[in-house]
PASEBA-1860 file (N, C-alpha, C; in nm, 3 decimals):
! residues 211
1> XXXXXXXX> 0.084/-0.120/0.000/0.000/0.000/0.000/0.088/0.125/0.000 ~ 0.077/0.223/-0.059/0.122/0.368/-0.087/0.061/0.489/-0.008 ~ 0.133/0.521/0.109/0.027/0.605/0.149/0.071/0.769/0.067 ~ -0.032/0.806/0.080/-0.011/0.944/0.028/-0.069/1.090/0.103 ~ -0.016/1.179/0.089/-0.115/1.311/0.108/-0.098/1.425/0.030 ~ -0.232/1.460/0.042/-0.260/1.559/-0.075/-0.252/1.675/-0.020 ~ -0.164/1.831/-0.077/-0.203/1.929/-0.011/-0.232/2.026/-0.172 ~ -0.333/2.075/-0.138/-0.369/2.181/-0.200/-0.493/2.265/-0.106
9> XXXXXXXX> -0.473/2.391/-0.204/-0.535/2.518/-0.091/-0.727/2.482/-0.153 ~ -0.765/2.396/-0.229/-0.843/2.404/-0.301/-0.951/2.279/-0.246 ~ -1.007/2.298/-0.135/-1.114/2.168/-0.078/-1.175/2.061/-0.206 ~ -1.245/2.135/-0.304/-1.303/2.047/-0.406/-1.130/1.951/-0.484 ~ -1.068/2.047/-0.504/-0.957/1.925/-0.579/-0.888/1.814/-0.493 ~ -0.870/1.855/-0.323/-0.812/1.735/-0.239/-0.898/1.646/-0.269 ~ -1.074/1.672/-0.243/-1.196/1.543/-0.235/-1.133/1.456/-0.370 ~ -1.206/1.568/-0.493/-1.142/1.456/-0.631/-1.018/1.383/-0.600
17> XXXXXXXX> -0.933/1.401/-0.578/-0.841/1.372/-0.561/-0.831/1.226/-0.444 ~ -0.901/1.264/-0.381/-0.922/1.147/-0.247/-0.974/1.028/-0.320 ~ -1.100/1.094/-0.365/-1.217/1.020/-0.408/-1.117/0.882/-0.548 ~ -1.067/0.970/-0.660/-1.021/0.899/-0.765/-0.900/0.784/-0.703 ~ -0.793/0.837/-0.536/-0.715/0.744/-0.519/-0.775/0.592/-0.420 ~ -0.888/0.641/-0.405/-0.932/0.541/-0.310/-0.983/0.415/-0.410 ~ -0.993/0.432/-0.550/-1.042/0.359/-0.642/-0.905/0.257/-0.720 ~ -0.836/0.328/-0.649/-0.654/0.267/-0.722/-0.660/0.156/-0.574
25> XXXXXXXX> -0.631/0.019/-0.562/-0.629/-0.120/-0.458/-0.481/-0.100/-0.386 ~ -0.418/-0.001/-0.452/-0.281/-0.009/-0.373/-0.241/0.122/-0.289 ~ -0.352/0.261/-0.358/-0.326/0.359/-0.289/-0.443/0.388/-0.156 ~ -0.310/0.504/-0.072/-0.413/0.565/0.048/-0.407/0.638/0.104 ~ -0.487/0.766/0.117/-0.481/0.893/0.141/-0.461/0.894/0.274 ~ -0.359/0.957/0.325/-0.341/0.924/0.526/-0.355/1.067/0.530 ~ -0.380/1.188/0.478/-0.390/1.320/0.529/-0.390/1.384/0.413 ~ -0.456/1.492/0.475/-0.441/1.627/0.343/-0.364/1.761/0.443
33> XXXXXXXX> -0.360/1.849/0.354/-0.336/1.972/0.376/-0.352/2.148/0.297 ~ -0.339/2.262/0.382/-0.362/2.305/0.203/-0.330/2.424/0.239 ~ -0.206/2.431/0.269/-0.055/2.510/0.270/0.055/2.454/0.273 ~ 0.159/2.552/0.245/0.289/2.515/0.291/0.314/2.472/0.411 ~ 0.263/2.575/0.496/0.328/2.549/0.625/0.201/2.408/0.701 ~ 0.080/2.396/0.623/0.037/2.271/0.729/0.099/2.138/0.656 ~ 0.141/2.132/0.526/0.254/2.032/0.454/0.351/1.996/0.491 ~ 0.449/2.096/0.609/0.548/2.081/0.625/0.539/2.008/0.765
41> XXXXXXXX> 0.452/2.091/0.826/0.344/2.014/0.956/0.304/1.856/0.978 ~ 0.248/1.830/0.805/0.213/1.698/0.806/0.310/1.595/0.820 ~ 0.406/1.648/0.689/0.522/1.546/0.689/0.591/1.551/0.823 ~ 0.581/1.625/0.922/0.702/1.593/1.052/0.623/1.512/1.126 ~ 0.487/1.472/1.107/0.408/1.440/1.227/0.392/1.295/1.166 ~ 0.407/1.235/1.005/0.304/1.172/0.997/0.450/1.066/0.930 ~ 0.485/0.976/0.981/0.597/0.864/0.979/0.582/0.775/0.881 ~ 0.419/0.745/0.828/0.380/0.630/0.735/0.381/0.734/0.581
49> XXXXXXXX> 0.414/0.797/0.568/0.367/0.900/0.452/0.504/0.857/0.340 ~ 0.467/0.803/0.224/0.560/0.761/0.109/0.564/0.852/-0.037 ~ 0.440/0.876/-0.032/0.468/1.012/-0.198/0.356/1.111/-0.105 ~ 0.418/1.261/-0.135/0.340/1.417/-0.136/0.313/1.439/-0.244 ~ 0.195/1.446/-0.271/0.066/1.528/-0.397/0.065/1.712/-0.361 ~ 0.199/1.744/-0.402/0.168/1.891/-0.394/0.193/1.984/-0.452 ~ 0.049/2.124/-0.446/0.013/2.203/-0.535/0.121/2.324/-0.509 ~ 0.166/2.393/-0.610/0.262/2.514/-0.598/0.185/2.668/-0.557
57> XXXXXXXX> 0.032/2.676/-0.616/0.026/2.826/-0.576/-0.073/2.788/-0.489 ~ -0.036/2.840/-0.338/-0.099/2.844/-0.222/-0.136/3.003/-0.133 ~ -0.192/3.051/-0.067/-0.217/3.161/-0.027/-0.062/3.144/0.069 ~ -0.031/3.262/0.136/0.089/3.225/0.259/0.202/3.164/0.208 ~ 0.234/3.044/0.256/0.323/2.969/0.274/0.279/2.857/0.107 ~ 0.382/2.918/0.012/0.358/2.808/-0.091/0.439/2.659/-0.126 ~ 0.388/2.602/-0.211/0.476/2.497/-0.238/0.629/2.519/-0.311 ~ 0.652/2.590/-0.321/0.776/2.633/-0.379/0.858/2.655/-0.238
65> XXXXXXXX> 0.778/2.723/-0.134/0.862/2.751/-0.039/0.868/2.637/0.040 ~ 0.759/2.524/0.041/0.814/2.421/0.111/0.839/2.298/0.104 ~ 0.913/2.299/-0.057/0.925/2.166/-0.072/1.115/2.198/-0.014 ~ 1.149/2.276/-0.016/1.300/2.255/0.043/1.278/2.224/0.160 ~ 1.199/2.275/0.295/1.200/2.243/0.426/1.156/2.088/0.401 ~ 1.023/2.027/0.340/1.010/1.889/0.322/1.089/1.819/0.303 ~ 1.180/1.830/0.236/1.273/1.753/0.115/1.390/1.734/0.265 ~ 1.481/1.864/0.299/1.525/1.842/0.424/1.470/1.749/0.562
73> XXXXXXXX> 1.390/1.774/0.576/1.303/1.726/0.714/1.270/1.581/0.709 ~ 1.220/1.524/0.522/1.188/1.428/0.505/1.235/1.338/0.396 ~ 1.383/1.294/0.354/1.443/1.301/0.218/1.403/1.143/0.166 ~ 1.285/1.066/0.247/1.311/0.954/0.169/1.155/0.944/0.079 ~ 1.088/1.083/0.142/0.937/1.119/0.119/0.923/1.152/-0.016 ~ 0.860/1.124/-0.159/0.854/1.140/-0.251/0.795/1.272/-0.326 ~ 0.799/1.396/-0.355/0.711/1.491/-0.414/0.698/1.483/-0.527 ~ 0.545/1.494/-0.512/0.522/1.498/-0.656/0.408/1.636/-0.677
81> XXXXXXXX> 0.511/1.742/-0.782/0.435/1.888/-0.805/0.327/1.850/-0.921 ~ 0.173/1.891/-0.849/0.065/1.923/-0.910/0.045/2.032/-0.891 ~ 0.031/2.103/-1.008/0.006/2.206/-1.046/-0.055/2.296/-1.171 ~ -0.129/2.373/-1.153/-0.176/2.423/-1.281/-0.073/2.524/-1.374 ~ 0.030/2.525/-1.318/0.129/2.586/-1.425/0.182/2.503/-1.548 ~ 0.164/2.534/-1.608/0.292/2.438/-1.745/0.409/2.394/-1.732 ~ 0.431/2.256/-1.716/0.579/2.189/-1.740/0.670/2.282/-1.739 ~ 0.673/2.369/-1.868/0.772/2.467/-1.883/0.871/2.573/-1.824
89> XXXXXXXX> 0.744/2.606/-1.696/0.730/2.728/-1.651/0.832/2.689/-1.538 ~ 0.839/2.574/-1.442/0.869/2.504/-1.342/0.917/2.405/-1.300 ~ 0.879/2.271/-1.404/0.930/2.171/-1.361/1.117/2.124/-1.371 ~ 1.128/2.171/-1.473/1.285/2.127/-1.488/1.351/2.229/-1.350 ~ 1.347/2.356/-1.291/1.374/2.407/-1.178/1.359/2.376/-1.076 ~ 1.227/2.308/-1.036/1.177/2.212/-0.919/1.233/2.067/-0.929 ~ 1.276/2.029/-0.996/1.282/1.895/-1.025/1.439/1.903/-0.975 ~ 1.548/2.016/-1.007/1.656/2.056/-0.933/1.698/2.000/-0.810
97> XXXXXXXX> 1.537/2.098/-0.779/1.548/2.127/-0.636/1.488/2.008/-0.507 ~ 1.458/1.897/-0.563/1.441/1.794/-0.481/1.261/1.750/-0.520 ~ 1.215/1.805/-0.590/1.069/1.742/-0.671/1.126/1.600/-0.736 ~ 1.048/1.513/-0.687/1.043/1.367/-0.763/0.949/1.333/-0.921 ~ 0.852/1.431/-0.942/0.845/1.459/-1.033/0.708/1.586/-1.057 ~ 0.655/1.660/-1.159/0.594/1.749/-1.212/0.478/1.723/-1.308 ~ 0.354/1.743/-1.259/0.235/1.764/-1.375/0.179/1.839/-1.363 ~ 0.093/1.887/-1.480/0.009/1.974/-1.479/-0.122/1.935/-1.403
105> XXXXXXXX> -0.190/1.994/-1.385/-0.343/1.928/-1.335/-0.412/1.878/-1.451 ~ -0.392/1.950/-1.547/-0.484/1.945/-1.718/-0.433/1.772/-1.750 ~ -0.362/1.689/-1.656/-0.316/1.526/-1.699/-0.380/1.436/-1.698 ~ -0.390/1.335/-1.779/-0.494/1.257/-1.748/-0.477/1.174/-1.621 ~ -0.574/1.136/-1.531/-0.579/1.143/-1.422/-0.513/1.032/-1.367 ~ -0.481/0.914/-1.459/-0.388/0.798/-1.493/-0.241/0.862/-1.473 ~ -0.217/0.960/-1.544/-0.102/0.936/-1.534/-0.026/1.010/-1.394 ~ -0.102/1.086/-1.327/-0.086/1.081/-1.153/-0.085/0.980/-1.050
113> XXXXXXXX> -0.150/0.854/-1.107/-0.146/0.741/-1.051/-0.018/0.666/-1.112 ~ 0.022/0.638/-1.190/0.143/0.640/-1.272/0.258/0.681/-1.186 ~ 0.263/0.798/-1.194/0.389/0.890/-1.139/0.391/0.863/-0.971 ~ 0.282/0.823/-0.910/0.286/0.814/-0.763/0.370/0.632/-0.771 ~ 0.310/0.581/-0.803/0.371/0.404/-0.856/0.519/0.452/-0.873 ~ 0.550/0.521/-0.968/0.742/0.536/-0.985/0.796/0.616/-0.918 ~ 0.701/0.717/-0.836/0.818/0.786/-0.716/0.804/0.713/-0.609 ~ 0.703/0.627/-0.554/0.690/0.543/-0.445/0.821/0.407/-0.476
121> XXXXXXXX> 0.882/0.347/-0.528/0.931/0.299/-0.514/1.081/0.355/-0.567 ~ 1.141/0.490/-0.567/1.223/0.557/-0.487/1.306/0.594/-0.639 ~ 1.244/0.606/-0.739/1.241/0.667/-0.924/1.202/0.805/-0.888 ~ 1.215/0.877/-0.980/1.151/1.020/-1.027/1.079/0.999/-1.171 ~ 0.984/1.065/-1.182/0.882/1.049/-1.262/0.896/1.165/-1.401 ~ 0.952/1.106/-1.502/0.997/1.203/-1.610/0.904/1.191/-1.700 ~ 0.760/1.289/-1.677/0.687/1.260/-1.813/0.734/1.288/-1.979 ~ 0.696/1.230/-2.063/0.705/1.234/-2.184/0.780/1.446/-2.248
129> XXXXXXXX> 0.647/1.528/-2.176/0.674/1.685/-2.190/0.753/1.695/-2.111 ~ 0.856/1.647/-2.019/0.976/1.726/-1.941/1.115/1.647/-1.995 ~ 1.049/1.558/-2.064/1.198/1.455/-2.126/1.228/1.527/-2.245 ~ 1.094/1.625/-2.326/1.130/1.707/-2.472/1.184/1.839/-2.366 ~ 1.150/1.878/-2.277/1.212/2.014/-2.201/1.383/1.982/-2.206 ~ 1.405/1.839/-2.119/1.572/1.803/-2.117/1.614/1.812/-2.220 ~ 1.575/1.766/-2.282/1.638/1.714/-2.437/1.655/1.839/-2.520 ~ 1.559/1.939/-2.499/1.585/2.124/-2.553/1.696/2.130/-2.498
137> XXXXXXXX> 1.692/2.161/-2.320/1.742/2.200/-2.253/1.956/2.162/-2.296 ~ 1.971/2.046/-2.312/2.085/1.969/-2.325/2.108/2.023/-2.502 ~ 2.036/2.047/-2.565/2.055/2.074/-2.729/2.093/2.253/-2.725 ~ 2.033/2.325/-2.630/2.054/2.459/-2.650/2.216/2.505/-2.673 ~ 2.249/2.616/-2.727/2.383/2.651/-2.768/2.369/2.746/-2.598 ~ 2.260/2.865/-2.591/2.298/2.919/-2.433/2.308/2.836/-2.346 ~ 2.282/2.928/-2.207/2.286/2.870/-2.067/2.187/2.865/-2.033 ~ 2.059/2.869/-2.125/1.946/2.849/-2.035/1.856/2.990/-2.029
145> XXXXXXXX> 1.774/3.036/-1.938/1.708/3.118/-1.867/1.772/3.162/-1.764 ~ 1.817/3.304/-1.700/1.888/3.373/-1.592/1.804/3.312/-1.501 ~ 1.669/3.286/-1.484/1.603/3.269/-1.348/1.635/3.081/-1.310 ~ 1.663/3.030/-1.406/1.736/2.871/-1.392/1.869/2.865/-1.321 ~ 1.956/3.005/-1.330/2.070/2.945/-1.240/2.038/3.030/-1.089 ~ 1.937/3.044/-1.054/1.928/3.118/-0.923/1.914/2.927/-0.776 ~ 1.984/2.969/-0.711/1.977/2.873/-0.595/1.828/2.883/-0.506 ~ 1.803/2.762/-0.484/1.620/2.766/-0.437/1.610/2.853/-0.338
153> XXXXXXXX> 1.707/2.924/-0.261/1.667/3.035/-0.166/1.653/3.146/-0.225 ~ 1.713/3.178/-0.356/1.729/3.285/-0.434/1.586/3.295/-0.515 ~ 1.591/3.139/-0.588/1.452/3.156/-0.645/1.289/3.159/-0.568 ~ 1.272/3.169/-0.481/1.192/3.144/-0.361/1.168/3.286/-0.322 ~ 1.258/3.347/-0.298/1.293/3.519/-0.284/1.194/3.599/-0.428 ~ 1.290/3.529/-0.524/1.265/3.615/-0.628/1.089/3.568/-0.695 ~ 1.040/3.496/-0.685/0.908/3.457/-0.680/0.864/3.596/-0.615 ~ 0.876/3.569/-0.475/0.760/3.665/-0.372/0.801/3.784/-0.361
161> XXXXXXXX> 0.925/3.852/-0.414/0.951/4.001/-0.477/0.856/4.013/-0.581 ~ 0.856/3.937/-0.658/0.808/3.937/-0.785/0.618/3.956/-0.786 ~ 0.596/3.907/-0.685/0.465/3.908/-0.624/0.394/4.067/-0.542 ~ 0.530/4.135/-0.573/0.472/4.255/-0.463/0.544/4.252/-0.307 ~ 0.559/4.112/-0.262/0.576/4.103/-0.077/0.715/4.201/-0.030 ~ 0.718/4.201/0.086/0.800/4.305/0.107/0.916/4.188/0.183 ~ 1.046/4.246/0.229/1.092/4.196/0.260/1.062/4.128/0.393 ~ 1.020/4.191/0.481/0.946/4.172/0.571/0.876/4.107/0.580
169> XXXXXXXX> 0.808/4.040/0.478/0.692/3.921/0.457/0.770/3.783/0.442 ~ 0.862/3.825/0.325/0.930/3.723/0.302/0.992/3.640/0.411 ~ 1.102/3.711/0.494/1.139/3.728/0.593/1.105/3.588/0.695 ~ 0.974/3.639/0.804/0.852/3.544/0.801/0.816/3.422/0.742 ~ 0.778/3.470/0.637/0.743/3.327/0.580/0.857/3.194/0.591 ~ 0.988/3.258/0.575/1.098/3.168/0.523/1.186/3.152/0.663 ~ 1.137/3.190/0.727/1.216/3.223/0.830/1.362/3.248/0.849 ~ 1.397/3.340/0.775/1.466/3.391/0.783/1.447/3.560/0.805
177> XXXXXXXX> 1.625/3.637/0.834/1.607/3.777/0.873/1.601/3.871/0.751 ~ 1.516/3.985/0.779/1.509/4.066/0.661/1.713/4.118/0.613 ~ 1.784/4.111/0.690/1.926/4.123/0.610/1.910/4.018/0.525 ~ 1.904/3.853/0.541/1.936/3.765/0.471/1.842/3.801/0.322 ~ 1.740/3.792/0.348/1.661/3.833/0.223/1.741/3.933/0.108 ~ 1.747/4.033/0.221/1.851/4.161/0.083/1.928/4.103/0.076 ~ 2.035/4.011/0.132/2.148/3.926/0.061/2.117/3.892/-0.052 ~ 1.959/3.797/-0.007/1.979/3.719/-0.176/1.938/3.804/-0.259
185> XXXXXXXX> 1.829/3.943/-0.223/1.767/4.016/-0.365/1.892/4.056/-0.420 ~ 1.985/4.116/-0.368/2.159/4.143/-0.416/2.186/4.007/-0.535 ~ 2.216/3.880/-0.509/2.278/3.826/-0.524/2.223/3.780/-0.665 ~ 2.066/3.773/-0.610/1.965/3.771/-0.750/1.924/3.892/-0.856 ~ 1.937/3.980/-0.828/1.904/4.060/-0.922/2.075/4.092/-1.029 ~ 2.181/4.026/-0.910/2.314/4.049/-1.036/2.341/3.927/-1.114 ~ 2.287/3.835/-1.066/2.295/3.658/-1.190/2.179/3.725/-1.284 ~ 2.071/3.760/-1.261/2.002/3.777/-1.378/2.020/3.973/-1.433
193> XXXXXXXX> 2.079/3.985/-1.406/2.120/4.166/-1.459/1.981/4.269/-1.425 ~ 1.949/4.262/-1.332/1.782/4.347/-1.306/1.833/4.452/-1.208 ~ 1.786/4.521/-1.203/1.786/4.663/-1.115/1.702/4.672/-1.028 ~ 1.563/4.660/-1.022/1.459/4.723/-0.957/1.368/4.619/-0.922 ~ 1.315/4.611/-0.809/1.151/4.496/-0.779/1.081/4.482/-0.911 ~ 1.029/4.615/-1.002/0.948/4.605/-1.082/0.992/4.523/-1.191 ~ 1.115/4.539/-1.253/1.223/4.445/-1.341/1.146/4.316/-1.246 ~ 1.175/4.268/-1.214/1.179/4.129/-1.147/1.027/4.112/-1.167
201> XXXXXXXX> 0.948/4.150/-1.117/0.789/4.144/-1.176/0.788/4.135/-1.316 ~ 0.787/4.194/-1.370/0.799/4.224/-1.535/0.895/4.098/-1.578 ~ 0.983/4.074/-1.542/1.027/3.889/-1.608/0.965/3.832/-1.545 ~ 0.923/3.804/-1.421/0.825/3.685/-1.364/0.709/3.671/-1.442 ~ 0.600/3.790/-1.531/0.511/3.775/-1.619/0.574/3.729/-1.710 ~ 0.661/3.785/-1.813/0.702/3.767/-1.878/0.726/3.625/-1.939 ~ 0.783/3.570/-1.809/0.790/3.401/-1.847/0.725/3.313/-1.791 ~ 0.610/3.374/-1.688/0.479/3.328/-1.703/0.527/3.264/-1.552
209> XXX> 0.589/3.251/-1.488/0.645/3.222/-1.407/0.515/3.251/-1.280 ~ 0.475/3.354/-1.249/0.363/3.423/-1.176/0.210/3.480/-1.265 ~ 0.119/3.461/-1.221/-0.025/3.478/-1.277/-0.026/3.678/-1.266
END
């Protein structure tokens, strides 16, 4: 048996979600959640837990910000990012950063059952659209996208700048001190050549990165 838990901020998609794994003979939902910070909550409390079903845009505390504390706290625990962003936008960056593997929600609902089967037995789950992302990715003559070589504290930062939050929010959320934060906005705005918060907004649309 596979236990699993689902966090998203979205009550109707955990149920579907419950509802469709209880119909799979090998899976089993041992908890939900639907933040970062009650995700990070779950995994310290909950010992039987083998793949995380989790969503990236959360109110507060998102999945971006806590799949590094998970991943630390819990490294033999499997993530797997559902999300309504595009492959493109995220997964080869998350997948970096300790994601076991990446779908869209728009997937057929098989192949989430799929991907929980190959990260549960201790694989990462490379769908078909992130194996044509590598395969760009490895063919390109550049380096990529500036926001691809930022380190997950950097990119985590530069998300919730990018969002408007102040340092002070950030701060909080990440727990860390508002100096450390301006460390990284420093450190991030000179890998990708930006000047100003609004720069950093304006590429986060730009590459679709933020709604």
């Amino acid at each position: 048996m596979i236990n699993i838990g689902v966090v998203d901020d979205h009550a109707i998609v955990r149920t579907g979600l419950r509802q469709f794994f209880s119909e799979q003979v090998d899976l089993r939902v041992v908890g939900e959640a639907a933040s970062g910070r009650e995700a990070i909550d779950f995994v310290r409390t909950n010992r039987e837990l083998d793949v995380l079903v989790l969503d990236l845009s959360m109110p507060g505390q998102s999945g971006i910000d806590a799949l590094a504390m998970i991943r630390a706290k819990a490294p033999d625990v499997g993530i797997l990012i559902l999300s309504g962003y595009p492959e493109e936008h995220y997964a080869l960056t998350l997948i970096r950063q300790g994601a076991s593997g990446y779908l869209n929600k728009e997937c057929d609902p098989m192949e989430i059952v799929n991907a929980i089967r190959t990260i549960a037995v201790g694989r990462r789950y490379i769908s078909p659209s992130i194996a044509e992302l590598l395969a760009q990715q490895l063919n390109r003559k550049e380096d990529g996208e500036p926001h691809e070589h930022l380190s997950e504290r950097e990119f985590q930062v530069f998300l919730k700048l990018a969002r408007g939050e102040t340092a002070g929010d950030i701060a909080r959320d990440l727990s860390l001190s508002v100096k450390t934060v301006s460390t990284y906005r420093t450190r991030m705005m000179e890998k990708m050549s930006l000047a100003s918060n609004s720069d950093l907004t304006y590429y986060a649309v730009k590459h679709k990165l933020i709604d």
